[in-house]
C-alpha positions in Angstrom: 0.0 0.0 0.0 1.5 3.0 -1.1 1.4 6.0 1.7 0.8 9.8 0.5 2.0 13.0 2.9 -0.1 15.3 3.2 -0.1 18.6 4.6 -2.9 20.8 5.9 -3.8 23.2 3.4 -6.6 25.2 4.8 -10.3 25.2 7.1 -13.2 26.3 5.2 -16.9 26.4 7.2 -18.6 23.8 5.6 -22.3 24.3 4.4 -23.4 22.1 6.6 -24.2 24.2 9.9 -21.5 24.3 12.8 -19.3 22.5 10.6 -15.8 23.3 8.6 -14.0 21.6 5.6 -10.5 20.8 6.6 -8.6 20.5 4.1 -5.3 18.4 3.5 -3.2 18.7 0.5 -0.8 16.0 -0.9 2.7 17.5 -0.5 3.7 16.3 -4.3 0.7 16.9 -6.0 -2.5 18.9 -6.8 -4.6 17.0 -4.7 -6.8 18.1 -2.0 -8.6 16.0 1.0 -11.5 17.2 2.3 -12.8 16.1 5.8 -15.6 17.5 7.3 -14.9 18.3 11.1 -17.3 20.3 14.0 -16.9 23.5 15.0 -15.0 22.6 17.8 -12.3 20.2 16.5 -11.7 23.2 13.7 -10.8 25.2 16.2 -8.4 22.6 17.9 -6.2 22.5 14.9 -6.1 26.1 14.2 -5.3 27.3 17.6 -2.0 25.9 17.6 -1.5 26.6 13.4 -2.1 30.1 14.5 0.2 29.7 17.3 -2.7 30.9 19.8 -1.5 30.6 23.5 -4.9 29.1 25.6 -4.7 29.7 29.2 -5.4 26.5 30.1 -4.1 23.4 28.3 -7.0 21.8 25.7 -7.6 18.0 25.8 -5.1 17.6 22.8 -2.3 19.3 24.6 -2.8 18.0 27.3 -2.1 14.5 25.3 0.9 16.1 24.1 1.8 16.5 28.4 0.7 12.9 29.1 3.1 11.5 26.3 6.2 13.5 27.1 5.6 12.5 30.7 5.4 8.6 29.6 8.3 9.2 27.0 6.3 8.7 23.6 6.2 11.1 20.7 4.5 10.7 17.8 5.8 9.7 14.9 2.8 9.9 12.0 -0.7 10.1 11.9 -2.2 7.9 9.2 -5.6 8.3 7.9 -5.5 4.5 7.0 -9.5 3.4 5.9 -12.5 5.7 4.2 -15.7 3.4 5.0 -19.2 5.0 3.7 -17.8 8.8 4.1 -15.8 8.7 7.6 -12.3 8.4 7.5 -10.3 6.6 10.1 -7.0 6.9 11.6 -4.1 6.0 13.8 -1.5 7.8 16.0 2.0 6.3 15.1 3.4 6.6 18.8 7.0 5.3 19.5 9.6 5.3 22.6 12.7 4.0 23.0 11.1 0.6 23.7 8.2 0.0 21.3 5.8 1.4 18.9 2.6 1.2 18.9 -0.5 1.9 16.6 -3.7 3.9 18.4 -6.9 4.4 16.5 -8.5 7.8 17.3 -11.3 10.3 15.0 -9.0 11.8 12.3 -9.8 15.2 13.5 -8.0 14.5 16.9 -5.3 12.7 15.4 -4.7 15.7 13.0 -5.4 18.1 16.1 -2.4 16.2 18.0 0.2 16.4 14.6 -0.1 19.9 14.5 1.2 19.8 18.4 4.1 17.4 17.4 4.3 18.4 14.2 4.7 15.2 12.5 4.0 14.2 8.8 0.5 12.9 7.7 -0.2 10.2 5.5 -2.7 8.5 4.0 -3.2 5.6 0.8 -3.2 6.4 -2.9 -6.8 4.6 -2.6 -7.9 7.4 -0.3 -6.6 10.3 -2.2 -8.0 8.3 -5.5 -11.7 7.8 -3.8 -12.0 10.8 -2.1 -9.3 13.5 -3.8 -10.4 16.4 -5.3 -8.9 19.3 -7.0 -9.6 23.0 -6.4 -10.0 26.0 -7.9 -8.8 29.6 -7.3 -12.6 31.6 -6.5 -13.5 31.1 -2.9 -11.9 31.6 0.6 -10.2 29.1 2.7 -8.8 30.0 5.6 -5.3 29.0 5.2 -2.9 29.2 8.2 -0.4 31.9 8.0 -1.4 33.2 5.1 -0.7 36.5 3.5 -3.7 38.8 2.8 -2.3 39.7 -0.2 -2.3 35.9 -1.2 -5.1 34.6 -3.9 -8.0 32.8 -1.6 -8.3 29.3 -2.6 -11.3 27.5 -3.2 -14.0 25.5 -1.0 -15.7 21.8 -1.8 -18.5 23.4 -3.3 -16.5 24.2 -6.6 -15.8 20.5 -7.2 -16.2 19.0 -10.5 -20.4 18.0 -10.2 -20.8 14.3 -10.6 -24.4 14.6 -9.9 -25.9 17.2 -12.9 -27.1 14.1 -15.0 -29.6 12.4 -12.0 -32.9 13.4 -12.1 -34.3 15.5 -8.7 -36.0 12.6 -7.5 -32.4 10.3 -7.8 -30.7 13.4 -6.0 -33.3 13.2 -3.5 -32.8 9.7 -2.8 -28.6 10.2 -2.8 -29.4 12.9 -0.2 -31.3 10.6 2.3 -28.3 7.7 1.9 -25.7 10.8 2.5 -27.5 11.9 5.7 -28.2 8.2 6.9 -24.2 7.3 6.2 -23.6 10.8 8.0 -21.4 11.7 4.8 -22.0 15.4 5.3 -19.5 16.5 2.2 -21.8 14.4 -0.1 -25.0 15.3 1.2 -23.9 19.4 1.0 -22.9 18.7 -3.0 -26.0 17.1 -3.7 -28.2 19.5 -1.7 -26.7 21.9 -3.5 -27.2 20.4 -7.0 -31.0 20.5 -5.9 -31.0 23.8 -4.8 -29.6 25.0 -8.2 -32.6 23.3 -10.0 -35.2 25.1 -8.0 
């Protein structure tokens, strides 16, 4: 299985209410990963991307505490499986004595990199099912950048793989979307019913 780096290339709100498209990028390529993530796990990732100081240590630094106090670092997070929208992953943690593999919500895995800063992976497969390329016309928010910097664009300029299905076949994708809770789908398909209103 071929692994892929990736980077994290911006947070976007999502249109899906109190939620935000975080979006990784493949270091050698074009492509982008979208993963929709709640308000508060958003907000997890950028505070340290931002290089906000909290008063009070958050629940992902204060894994970053626990593990220097037991001796492990983290070597790589690696979003590993993509099963009916939700990505999984797994915290690479070593010490001088073992390593071993811990399966946590790719949000808090990604939320805990950022702290260590250590690479991200994922599989070709992942990147090939779920990959996307973007366009330059809307804003995400990208850490660190410039204002003078171009915005980059947001999931809902992706290339629309659902302009041939009737309403009613949109309708029915829309109720599978919400009952897999794959919230990226079901935004690009409510969306493709919203423009034929």
């Amino acid at each position: 299985m071929k692994k892929v780096e990736l980077d994290i290339y911006g947070i976007a709100p999502s249109q899906i209410k109190g939620s935000y498209s975080l979006i990784l990028s493949e270091v050698s390529g074009e492509r982008k990963l979208p993963i929709i993530v709640g308000q508060f796990e958003a907000q997890a990732i950028a505070i340290p991307l931002e290089g906000i100081n909290t008063e009070r240590p958050m629940t992902h630094d204060l894994f970053v505490l626990f593990g220097k106090k037991l001796n492990f670092t983290i070597s790589e997070v690696f979003i590993h499986l993509l099963k009916e929208g939700v990505f999984y992953a797994t915290l690479v943690c070593e010490n001088t004595d073992e390593k071993i593999n811990i399966d946590c919500r790719t949000s808090d895995a990604i939320a805990i990199a950022v702290r260590y800063n250590c690479p991200i992976f994922t599989t070709e497969d992942i990147l090939e099912q779920a990959g996307i390329v973007l366009d330059d016309t809307d804003d995400i928010e990208k850490p660190g950048r410039d204002n003078n910097e171009p915005p980059a664009s947001s999931e809902k300029n992706l290339v629309n793989k659902y302009k041939d299905k009737s309403v009613d076949e949109l309708e029915e994708l829309l109720d599978e979307a919400l009952r897999n809770e794959d919230y990226l789908k079901a935004a690009q398909i409510r969306d493709e019913i919203d423009k034929r209103k």
